[in-house]
N, C-alpha and C positions, 0 to 999 in steps of 0.2 A: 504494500500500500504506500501513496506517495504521501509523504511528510505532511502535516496542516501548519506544521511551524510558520508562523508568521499571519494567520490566515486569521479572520471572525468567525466567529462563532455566533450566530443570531437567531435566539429560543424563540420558538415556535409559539403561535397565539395560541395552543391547545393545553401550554405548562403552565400549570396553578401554583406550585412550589413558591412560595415566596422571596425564596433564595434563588431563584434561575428565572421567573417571570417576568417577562419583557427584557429581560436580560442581554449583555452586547460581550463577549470574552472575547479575550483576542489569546493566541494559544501561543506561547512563550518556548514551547520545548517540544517532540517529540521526537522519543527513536522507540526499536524494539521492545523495551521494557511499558512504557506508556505514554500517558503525555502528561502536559501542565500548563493551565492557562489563568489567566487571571480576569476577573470582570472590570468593566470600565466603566460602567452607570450607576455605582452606588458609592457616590458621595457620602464622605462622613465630615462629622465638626468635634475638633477642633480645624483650624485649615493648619497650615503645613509648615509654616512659622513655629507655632506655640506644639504641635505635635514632633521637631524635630530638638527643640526643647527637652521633652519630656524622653525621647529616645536617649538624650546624655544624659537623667539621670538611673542608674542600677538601682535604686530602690524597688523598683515594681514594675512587671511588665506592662508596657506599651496599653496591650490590649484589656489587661485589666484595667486602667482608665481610661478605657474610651467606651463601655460598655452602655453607658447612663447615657452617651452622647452620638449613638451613633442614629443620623436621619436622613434615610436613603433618598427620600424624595428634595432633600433640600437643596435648592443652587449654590454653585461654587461661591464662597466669599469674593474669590478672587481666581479671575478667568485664565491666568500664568500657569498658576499651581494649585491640583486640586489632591485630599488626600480620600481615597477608596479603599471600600472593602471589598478584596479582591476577589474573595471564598472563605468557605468556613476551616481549611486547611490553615494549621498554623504554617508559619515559616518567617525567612528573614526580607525585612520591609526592602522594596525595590521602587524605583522608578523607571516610568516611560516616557521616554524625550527623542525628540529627533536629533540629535546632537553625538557624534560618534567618539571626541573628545571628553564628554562626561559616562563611559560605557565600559562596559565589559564583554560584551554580547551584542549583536545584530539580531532580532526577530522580526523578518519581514523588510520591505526595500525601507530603507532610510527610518527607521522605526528599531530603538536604542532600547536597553535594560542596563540598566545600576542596582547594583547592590553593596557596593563601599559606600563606609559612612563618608568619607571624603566626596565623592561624588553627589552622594545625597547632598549632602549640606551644600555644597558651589552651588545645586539647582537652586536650592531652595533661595540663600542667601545672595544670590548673580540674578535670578530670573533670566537668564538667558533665551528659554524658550518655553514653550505650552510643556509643559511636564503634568505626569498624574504621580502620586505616592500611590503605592498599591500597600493595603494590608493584609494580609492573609490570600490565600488559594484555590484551587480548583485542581481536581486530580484524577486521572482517569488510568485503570491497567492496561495492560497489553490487550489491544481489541476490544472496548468498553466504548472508545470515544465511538469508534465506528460503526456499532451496534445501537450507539446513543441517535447517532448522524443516519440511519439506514430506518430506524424506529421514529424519525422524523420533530426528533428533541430537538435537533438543531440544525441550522443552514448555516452551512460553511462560504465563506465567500472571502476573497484576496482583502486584506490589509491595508490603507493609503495613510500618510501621514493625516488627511484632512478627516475622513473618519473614525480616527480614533480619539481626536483630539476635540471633536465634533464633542457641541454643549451636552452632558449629562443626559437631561431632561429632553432635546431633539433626536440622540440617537438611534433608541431602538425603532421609531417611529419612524423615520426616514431611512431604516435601511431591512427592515420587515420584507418590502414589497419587494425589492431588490431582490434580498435573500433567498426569498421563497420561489421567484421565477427559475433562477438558477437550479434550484432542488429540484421545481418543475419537469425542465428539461432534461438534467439529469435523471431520472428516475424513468422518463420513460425514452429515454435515448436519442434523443434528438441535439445539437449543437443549441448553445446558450448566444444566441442573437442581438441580447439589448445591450446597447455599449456601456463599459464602466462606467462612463463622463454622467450617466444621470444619475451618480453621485454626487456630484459637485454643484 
């Protein structure tokens, strides 16, 4: 099976799950073992100033104080930098920025991951560019995603800087129809016709 690394992931109007509905992941990893993606539509508060704050100090994890605070539906304070919860998987906090100088990893054309605190903190404190803080994950076994993607959980579709970075709250709505045509096509074998650009 070819890689989705780098690609979206956009849940299906028929997922009720509160954690996957309406939902927009963009998939971060995969090889033979599994994959691992992260969501981009559920904004959390505090924003990403006062949350990269609280990652320097060790007293307490991260996620243990943000639990009273997290409001998926709420707008970015601040359209630079926004911080998400990424999945219910723990793991260590990353960011997504177009920027290959603040990176560790390529996922997807021009579409960056960080996970050094050094790196983190330049975005946060430079604002350089559109970054998301991602908190936590999304995780799938060898052959889970594809069964998720076949079972019609999700519509996979290529990755663009403008897409990802796209407001919170306009994503999964603007890129459903898309998504689904594509599955469309696919599913009953026909070439996918409508040009990428009516994304933008």
């Amino acid at each position: 099976m070819e890689s989705l690394t780098g690609n979206l992931l956009v849940a299906s109007s028929i997922v009720g799950d509160p954690v996957y509905s309406r939902g927009v992941c963009l998939v971060v990893h995969q090889d033979d073992d599994g994959a691992i993606g992260v969501m981009l539509n559920r904004p959390m508060q505090p924003g990403p100033a006062a949350f990269m704050k609280m990652l320097s100090n060790d007293d307490e994890a991260p996620s243990n104080r943000l639990t009273s605070t997290v409001e998926p539906s709420s707008p970015p304070a601040n359209p630079l930098g926004t911080v998400h919860f990424g999945g219910p998987l723990s793991g260590p906090v990353v960011a997504i920025h177009p920027l290959s100088q603040y990176a560790e990893a390529e996922t997807g054309k021009g579409i960056y991951v960080a996970a050094q605190k050094q790196n983190l903190e330049d975005l946060v404190r430079e604002q350089p560019c559109p970054y998301r803080l991602i908190v936590g994950h999304l995780g799938w076994e060898s052959g889970q995603l594809q069964a998720e993607i076949d079972a019609g959980i999700w519509h996979p579709m290529p990755a663009t800087v403008d897409t990802v970075f796209r407001n919170a709250a306009e994503m999964w709505p603007a890129l459903i129809g898309r998504a689904t045509s594509r599955s469309v096509a696919r599913w009953i074998g026909v070439p996918d016709v409508i040009g990428a650009g009516e994304l933008n």
